[in-house]
KOLDOZA-361404 format. One record per atom (N, C-alpha, C, CB): residue in one letter; y, z, x. Coordinates in steps of 0.2 Angstrom, whole numbers, padded with zeros to 4 digits, always signed. Glycine has a CB too. Example, Ala and Ser with C-alpha at 12.3 -4.5 7.8 and 13.67 -1.06 7.14 Angstrom:
<sites>
A-0028+0039+0066;A-0022+0039+0062;A-0016+0039+0066;A-0022+0045+0057;S-0011+0035+0064;S-0005+0036+0068;S+0000+0039+0064;S-0003+0029+0070;
</sites>
This chain:
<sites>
X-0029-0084+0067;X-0022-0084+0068;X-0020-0077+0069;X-0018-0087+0063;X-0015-0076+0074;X-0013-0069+0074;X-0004-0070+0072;X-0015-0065+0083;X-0003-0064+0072;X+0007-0063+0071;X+0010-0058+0074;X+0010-0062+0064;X+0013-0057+0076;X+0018-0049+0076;X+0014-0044+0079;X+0019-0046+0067;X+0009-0048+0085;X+0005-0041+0089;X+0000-0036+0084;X+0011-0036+0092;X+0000-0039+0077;X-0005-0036+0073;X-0012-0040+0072;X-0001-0036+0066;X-0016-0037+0077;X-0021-0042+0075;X-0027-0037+0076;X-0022-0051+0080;X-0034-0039+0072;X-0040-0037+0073;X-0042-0039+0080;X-0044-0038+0068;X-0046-0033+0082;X-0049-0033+0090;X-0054-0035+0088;X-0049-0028+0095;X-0057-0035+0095;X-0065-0040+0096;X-0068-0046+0090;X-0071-0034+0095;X-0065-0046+0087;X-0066-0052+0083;X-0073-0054+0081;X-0063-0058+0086;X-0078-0049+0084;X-0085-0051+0081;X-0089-0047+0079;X-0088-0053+0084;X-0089-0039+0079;X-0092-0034+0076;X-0089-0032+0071;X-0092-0029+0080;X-0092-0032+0065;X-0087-0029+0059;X-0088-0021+0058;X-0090-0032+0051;X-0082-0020+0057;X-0081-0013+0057;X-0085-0009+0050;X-0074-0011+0056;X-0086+0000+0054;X-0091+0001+0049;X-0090+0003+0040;X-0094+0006+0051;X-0082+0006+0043;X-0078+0008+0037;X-0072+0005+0036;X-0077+0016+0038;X-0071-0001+0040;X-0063-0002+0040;X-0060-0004+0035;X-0061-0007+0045;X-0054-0002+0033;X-0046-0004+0029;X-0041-0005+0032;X-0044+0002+0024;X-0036-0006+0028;X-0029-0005+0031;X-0024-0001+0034;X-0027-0006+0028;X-0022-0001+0037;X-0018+0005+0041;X-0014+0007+0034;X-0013+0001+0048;X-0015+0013+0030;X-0009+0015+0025;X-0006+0019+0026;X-0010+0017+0019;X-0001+0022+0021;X+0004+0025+0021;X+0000+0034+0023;X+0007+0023+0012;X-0007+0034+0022;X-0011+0038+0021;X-0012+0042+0029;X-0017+0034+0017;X-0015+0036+0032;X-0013+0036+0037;X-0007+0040+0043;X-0013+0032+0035;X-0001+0037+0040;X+0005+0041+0043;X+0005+0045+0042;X+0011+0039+0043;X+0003+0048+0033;X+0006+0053+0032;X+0001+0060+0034;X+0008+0052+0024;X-0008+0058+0036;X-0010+0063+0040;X-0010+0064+0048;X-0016+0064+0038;X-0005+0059+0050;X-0002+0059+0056;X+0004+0065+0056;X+0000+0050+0058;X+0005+0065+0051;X+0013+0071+0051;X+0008+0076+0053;X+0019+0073+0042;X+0005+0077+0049;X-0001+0085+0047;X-0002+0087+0054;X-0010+0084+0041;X-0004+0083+0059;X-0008+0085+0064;X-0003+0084+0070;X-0017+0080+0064;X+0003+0082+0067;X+0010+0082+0073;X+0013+0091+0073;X+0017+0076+0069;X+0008+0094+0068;X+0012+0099+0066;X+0021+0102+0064;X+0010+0102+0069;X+0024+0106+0066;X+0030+0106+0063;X+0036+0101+0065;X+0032+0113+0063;X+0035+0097+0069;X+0038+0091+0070;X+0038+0086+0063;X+0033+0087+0075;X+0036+0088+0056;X+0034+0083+0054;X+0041+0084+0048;X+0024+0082+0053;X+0042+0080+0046;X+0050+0081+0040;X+0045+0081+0033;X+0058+0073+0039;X+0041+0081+0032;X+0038+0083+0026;X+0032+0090+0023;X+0034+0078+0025;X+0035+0092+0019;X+0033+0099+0018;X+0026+0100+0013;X+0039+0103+0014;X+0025+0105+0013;X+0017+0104+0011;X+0016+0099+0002;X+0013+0113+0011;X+0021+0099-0001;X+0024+0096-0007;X+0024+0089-0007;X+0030+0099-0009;X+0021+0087-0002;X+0025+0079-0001;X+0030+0076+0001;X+0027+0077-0005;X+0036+0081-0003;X+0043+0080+0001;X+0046+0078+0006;X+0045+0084+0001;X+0052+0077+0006;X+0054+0079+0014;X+0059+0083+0014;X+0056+0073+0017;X+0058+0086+0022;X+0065+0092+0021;X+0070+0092+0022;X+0065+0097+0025;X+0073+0093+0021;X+0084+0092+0020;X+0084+0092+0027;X+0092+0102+0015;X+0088+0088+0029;X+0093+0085+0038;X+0087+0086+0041;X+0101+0091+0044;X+0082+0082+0042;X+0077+0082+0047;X+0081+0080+0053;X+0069+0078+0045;X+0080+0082+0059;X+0083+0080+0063;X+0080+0075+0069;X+0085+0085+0066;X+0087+0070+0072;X+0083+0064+0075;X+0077+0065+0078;X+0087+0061+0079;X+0075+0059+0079;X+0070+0061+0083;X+0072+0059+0090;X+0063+0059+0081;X+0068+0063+0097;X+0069+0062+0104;X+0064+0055+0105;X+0066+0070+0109;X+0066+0051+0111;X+0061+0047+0113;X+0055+0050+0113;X+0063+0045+0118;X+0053+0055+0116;X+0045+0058+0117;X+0041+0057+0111;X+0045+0065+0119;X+0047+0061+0103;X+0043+0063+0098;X+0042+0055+0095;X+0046+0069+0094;X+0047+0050+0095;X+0046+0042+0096;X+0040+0039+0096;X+0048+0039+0101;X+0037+0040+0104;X+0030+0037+0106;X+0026+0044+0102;X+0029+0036+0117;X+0027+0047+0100;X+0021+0051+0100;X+0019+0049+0093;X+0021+0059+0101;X+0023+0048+0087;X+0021+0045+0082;X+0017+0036+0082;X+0028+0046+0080;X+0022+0034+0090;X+0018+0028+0089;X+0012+0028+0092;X+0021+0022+0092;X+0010+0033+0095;X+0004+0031+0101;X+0000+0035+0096;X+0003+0035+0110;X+0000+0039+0091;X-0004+0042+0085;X-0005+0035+0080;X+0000+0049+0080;X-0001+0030+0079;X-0004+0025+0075;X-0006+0020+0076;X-0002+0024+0071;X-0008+0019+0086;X-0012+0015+0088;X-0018+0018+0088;X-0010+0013+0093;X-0017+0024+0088;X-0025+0027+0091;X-0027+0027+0082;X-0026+0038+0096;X-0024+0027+0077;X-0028+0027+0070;X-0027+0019+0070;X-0024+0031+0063;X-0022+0014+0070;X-0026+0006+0069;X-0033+0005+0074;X-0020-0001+0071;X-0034+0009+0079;X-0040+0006+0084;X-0047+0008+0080;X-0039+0011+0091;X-0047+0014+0077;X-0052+0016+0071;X-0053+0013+0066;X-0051+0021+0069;X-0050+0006+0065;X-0048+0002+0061;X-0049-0006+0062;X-0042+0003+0061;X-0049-0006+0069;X-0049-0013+0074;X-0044-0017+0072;X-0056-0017+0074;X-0037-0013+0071;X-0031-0017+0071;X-0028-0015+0078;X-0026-0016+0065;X-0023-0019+0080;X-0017-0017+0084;X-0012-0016+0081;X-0016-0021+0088;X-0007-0010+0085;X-0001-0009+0081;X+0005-0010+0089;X+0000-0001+0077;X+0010-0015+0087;X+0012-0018+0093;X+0018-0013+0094;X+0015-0026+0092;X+0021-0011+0099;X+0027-0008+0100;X+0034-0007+0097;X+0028-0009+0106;X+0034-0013+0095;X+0041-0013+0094;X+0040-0010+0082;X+0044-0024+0097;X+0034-0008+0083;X+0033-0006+0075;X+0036+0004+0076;X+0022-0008+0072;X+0038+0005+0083;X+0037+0010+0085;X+0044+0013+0080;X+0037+0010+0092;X+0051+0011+0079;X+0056+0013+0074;X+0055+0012+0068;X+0061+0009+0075;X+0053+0005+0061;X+0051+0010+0056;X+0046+0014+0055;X+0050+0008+0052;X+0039+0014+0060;X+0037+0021+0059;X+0041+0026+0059;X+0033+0023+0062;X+0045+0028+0061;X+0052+0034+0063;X+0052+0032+0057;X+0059+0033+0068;X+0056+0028+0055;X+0060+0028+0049;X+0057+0030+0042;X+0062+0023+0048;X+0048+0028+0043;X+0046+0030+0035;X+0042+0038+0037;X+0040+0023+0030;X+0045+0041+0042;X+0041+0046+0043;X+0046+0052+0045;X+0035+0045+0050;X+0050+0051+0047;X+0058+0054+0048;X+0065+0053+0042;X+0061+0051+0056;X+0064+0050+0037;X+0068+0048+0035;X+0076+0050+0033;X+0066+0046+0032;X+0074+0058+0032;X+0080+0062+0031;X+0082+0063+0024;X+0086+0059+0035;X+0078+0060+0018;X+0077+0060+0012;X+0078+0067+0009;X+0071+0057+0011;X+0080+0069+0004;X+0076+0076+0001;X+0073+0071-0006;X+0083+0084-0002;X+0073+0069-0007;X+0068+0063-0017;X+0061+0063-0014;X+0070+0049-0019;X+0057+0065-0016;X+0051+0061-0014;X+0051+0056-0014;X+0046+0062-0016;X+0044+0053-0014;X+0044+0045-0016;X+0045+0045-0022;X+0037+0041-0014;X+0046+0036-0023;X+0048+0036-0030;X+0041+0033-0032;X+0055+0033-0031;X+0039+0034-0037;X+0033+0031-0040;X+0036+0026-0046;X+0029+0037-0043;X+0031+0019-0046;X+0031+0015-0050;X+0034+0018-0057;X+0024+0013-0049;X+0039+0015-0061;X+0038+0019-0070;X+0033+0017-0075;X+0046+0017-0074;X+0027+0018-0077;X+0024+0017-0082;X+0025+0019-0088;X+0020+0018-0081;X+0021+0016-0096;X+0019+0021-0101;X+0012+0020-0102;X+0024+0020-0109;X+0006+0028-0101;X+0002+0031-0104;X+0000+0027-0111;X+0004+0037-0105;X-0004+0021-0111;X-0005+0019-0118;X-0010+0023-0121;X-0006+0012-0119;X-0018+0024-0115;X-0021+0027-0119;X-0026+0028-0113;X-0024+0024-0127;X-0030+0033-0115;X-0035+0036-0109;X-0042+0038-0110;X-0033+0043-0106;X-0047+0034-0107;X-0055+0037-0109;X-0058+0041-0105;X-0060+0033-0111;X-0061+0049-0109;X-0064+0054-0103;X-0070+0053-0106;X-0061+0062-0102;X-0075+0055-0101;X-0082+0060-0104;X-0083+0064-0100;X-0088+0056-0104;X-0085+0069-0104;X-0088+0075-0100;X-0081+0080-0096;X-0094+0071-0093;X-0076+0077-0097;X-0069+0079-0094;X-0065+0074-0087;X-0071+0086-0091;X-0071+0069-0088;X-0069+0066-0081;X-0063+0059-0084;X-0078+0063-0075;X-0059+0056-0082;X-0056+0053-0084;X-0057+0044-0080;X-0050+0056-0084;X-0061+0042-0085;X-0067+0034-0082;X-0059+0027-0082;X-0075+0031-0091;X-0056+0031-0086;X-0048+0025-0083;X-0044+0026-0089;X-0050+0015-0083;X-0038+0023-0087;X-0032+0023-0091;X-0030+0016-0090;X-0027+0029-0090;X-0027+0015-0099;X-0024+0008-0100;X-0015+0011-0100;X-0027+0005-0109;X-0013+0007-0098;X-0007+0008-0095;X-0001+0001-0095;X-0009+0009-0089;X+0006+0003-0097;X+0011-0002-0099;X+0015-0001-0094;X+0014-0001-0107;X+0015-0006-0089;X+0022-0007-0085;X+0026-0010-0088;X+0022-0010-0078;X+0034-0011-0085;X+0040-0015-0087;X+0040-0021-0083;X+0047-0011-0085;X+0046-0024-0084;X+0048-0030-0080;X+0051-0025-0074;X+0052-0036-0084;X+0049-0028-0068;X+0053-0026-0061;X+0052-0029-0056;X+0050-0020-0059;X+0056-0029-0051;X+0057-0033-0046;X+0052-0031-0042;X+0063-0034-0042;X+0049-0035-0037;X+0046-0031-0032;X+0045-0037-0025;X+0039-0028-0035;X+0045-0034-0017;X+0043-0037-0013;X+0037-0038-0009;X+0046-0038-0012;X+0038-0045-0008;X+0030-0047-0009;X+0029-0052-0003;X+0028-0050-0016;X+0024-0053-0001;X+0022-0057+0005;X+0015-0059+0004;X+0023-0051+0011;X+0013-0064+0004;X+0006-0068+0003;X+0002-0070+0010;X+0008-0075+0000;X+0000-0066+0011;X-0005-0070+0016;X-0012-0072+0016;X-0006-0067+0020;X-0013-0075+0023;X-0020-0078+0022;X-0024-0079+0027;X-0019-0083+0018;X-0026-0073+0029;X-0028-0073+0036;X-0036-0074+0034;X-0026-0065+0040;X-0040-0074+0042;X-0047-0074+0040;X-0050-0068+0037;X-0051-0074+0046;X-0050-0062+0039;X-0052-0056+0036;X-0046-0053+0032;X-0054-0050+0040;X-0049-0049+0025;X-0046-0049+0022;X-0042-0041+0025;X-0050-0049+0015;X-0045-0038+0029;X-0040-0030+0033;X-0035-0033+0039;X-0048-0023+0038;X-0035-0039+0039;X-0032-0043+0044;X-0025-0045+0041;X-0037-0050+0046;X-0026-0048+0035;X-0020-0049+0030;X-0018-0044+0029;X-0022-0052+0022;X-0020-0038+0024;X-0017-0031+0023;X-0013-0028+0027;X-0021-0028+0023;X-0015-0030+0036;X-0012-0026+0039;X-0006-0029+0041;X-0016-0023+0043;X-0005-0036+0043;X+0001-0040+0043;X+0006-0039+0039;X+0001-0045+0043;X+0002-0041+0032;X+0007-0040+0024;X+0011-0033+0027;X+0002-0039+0014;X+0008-0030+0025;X+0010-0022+0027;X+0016-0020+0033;X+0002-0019+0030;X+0016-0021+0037;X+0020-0024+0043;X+0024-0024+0041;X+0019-0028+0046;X+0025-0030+0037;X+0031-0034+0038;X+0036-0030+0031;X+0029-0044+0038;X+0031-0029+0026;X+0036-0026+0023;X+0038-0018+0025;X+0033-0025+0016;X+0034-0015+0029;X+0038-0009+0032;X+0045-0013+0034;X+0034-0004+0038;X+0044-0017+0039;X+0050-0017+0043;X+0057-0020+0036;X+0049-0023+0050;X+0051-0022+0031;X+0060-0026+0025;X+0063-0017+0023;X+0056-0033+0012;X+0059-0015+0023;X+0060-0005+0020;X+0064-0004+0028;X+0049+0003+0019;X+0062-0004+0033;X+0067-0001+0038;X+0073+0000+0041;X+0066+0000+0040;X+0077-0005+0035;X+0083-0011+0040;X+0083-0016+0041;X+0085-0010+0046;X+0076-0020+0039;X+0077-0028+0041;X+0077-0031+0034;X+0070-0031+0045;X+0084-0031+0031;X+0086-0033+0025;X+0094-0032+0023;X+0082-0030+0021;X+0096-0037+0021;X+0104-0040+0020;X+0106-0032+0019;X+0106-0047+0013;X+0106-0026+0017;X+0109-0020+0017;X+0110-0017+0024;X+0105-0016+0011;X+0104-0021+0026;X+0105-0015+0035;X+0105-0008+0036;X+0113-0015+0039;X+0100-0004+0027;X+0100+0002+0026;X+0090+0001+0025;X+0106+0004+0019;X+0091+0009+0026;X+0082+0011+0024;X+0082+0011+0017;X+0078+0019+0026;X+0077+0009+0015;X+0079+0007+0005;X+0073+0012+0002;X+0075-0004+0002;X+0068+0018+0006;X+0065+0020+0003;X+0060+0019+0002;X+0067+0021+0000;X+0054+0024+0003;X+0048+0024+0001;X+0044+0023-0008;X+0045+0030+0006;X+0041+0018-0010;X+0041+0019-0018;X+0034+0019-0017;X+0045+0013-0023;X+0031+0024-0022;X+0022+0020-0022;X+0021+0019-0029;X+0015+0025-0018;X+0015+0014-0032;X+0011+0013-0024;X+0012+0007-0021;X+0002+0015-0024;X+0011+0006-0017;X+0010+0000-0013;X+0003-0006-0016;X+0008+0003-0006;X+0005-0013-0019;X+0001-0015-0023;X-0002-0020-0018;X+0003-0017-0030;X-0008-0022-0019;X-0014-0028-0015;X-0016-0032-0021;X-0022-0025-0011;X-0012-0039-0023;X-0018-0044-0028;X-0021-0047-0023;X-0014-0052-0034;X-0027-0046-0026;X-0035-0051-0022;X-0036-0053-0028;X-0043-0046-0018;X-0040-0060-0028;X-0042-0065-0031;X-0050-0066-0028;X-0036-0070-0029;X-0056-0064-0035;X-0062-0065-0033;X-0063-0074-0031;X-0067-0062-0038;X-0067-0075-0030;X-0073-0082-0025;X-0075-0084-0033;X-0083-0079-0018;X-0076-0090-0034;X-0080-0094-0040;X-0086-0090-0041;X-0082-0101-0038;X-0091-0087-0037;X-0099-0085-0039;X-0098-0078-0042;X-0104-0084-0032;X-0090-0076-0041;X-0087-0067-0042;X-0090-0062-0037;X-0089-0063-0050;X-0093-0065-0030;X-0098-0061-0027;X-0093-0058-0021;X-0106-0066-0023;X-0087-0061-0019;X-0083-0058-0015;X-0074-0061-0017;X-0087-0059-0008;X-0071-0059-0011;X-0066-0061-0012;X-0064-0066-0006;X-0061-0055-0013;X-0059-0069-0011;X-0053-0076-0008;X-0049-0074-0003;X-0046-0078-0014;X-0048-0079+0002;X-0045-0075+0010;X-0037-0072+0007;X-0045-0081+0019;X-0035-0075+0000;X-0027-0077-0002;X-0026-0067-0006;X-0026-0088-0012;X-0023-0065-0002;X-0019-0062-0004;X-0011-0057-0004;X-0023-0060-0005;X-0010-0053-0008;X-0002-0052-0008;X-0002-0046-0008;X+0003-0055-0015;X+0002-0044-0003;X+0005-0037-0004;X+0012-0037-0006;X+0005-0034+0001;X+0012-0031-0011;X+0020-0030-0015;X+0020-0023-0012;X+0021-0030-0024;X+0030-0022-0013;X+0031-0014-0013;X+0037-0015-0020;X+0034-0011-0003;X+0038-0011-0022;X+0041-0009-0029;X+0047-0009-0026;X+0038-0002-0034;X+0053-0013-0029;X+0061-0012-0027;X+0062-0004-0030;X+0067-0018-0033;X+0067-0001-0025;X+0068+0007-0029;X+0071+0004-0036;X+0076+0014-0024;X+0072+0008-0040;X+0076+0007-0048;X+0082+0007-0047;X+0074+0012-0053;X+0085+0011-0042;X+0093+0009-0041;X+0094+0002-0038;X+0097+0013-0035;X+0090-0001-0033;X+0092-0006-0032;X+0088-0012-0036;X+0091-0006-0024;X+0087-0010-0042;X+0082-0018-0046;X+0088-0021-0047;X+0077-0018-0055;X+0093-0020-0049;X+0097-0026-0053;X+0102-0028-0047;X+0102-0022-0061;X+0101-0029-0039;X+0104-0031-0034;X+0099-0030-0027;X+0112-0028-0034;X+0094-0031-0030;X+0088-0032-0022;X+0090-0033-0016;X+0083-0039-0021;X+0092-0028-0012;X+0096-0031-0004;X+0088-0037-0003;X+0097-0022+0004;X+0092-0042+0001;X+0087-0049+0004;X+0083-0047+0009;X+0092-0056+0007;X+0076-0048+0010;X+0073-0048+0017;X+0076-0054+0022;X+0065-0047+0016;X+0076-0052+0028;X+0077-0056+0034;X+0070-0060+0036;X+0079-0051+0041;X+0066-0058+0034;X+0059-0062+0037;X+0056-0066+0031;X+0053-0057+0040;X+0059-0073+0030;X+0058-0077+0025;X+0053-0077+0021;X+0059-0081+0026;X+0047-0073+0025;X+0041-0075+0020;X+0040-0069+0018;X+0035-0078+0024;X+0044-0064+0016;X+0045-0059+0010;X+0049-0063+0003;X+0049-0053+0013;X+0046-0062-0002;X+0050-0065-0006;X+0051-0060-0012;X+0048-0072-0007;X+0057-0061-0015;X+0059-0054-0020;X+0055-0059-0028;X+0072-0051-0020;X+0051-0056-0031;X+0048-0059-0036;X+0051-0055-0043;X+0041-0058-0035;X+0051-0058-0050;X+0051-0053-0053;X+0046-0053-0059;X+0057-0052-0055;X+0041-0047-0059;X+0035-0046-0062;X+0036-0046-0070;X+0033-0041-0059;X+0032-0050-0073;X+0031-0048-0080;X+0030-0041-0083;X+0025-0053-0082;X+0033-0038-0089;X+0029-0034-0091;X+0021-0033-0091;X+0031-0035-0096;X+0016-0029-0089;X+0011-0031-0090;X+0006-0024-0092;X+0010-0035-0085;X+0000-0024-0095;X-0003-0020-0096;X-0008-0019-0092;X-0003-0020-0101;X-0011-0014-0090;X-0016-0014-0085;X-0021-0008-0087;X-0014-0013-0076;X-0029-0010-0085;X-0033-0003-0085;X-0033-0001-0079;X-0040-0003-0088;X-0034+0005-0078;X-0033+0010-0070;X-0040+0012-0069;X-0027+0017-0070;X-0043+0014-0063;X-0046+0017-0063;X-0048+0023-0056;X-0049+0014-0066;X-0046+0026-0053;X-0044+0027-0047;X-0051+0029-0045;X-0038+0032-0047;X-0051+0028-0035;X-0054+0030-0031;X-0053+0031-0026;X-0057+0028-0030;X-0056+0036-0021;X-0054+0037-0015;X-0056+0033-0009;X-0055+0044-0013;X-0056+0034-0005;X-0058+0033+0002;X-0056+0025+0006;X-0064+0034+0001;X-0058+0021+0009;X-0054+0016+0012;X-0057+0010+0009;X-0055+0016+0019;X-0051+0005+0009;X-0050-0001+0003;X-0053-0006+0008;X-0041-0004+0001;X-0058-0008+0007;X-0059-0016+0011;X-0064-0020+0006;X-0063-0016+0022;X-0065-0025+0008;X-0070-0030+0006;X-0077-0026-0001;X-0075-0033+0015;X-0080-0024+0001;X-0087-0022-0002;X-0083-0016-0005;X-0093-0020+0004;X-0079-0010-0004;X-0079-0007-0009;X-0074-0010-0015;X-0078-0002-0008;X-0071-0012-0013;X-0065-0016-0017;X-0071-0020-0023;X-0058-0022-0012;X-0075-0023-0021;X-0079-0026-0026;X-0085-0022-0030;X-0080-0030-0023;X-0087-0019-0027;X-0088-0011-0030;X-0086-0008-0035;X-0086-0008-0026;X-0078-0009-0032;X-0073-0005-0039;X-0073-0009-0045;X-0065-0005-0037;X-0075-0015-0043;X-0072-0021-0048;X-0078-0018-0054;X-0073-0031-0045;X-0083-0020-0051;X-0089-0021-0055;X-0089-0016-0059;X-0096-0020-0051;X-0088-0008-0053;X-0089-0001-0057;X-0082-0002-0066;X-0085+0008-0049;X-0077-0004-0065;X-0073-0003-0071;X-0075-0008-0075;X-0066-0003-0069;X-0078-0013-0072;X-0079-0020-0078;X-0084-0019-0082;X-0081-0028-0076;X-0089-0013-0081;X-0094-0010-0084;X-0093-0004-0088;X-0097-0010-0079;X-0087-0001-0087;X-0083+0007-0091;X-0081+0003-0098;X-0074+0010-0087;X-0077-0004-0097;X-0071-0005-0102;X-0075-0008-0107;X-0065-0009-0099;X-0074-0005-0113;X-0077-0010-0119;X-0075-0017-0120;X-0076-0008-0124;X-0068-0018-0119;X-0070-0026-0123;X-0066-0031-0113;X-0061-0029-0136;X-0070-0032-0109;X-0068-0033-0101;X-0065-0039-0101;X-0074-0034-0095;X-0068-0044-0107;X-0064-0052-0108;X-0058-0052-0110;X-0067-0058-0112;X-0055-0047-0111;X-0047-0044-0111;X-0043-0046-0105;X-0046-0037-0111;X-0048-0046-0103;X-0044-0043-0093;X-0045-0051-0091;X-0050-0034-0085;X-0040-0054-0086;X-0044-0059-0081;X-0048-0058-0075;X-0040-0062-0080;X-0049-0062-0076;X-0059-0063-0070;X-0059-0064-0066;X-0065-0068-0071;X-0051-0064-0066;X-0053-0068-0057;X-0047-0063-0051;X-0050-0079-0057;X-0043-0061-0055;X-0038-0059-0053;X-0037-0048-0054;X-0032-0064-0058;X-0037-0045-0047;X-0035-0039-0047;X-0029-0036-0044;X-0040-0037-0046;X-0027-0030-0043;X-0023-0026-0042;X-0026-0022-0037;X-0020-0022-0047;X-0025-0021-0030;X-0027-0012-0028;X-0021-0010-0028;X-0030-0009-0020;X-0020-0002-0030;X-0014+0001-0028;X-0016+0005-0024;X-0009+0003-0033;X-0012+0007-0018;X-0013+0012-0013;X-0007+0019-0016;X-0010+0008-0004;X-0008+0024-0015;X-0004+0030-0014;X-0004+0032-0007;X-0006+0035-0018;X+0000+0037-0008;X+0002+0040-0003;X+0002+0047-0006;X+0009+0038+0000;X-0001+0051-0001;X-0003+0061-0002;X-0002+0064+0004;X-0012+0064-0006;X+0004+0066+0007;X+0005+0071+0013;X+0000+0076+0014;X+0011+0075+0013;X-0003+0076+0018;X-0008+0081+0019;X-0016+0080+0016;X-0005+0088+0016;X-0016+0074+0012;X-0023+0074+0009;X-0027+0071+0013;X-0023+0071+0002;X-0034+0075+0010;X-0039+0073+0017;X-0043+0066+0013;X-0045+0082+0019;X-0041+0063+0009;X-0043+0057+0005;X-0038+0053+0002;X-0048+0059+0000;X-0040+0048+0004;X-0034+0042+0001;X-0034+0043-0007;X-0037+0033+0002;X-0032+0040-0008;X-0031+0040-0016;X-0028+0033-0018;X-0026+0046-0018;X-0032+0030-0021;X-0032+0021-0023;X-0035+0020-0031;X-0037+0016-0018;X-0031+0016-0033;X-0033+0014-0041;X-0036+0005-0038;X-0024+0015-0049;X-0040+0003-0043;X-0041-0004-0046;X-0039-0006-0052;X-0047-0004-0047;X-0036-0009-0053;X-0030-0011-0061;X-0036-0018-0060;X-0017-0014-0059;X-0037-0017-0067;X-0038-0025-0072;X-0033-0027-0077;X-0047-0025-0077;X-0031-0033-0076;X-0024-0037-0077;X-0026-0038-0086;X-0023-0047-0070;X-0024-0035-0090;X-0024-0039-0098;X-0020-0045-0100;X-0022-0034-0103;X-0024-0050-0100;X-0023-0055-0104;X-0016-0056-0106;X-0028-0055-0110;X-0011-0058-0104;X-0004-0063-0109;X-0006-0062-0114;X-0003-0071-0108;
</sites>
């Protein structure tokens, strides 16, 4: 099934490295736009970045077709304005990041193998899909929540970039891969939790998340199928007591790093109610 002009091409060669089109993405599309770009080497964004011209428009969108094609997604035209918007936004905040509390951390040797970690109760939105390939889902989910972030929501305002950006996947009965069912969330800003402007495209839906505690354990490079399971394995094997966590059910969170020449992604295992 396809939607929204977002679909994988050729449909029968699997890609070698493919993921999702991320945030990661756009944000080393600024770097190489050079001083065009409203974010400074800090992350940031610079005070009154100024509009942009049609030209500089398409140049942002024809840079994130030629990166979904390295990907074997399509990115349809009309995605060409909230890229503007999450790449121009005119912000001085950085992003805002998820609020956690640090419960406790295990290193060896200096390197830090994961952190256990206490989130709050918080809104967040979310969108379920359930496409054949799992970089197929990601990339639609994704989509559509940019556009609830760019004005396609009862405020008619940009509500702001928050990370990280979350993916529940849900392993297969044998635990040898994953379920085509999965969700992408983006984190309400903290000003707007206690009155969620509505999304316009019904199949976003504003959830509110249990408190919960998670182990973390971050990696770089691109999110799809094989390493995401990968990840699983590598942390269910760190953690001392893993029947804590549930077995079937994970987190990816994506970040966002202007200028970084590697993604940066955690794997969260969900602790037990």
């Amino acid at each position: 099934m396809q939607r929204e002009g977002c679909r994988m091409s050729g449909g029968v060669q699997e890609p070698a490295a493919s993921g999702m089109i991320t945030l990661d993405d756009l944000d080393n599309m600024t770097d190489e736009l050079g001083s065009d770009s409203a974010y400074n080497s800090n992350g940031s964004i610079e005070e009154e970045a100024e509009p942009m011209e049609d030209g500089e428009q398409d140049r942002l969108l024809n840079y994130w077709q030629t990166v979904a094609r390295g990907h074997q997604v399509e990115v349809p035209n009309e995605m060409a304005e909230p890229i503007q918007q999450l790449t121009r936004s005119g912000r001085t905040e950085e992003r805002q990041r998820v609020p956690f509390v640090l419960v406790s951390r295990k290193e060896k040797c200096g390197e830090v193998l994961y952190e256990k970690r206490q989130y709050g109760k918080a809104k967040w939105a979310c969108i379920k899909m359930n496409e054949e390939r799992y970089e197929q889902s990601i990339c639609m989910g994704f989509m559509k929540l940019m556009r609830y972030i760019c004005e396609q929501n009862s405020s008619g305002l940009y509500l702001g970039m928050t990370i990280p950006i979350l993916t529940t996947v849900h392993t297969d009965e044998a635990r040898t891969g994953l379920t085509r069912s999965v969700t992408v969330a983006y984190y309400i800003p903290s000003h707007l939790q206690d009155d969620p402007p509505q999304p316009t495209d019904q199949e976003i839906i504003i959830e509110e998340w249990p408190a919960t505690v998670v182990f973390t354990r971050a990696f770089p490079g691109a999110t799809n199928e094989d390493s995401i399971m990968r990840e699983i394995s590598s942390l269910g094997e760190l953690l001392e007591s893993p029947e804590l966590c549930l077995e079937d059910t994970f987190i990816i969170a994506g970040y966002t790093n202007p200028a970084a020449v590697n993604r940066r992604n955690e794997i969260w295992f969900l602790q037990r109610p």
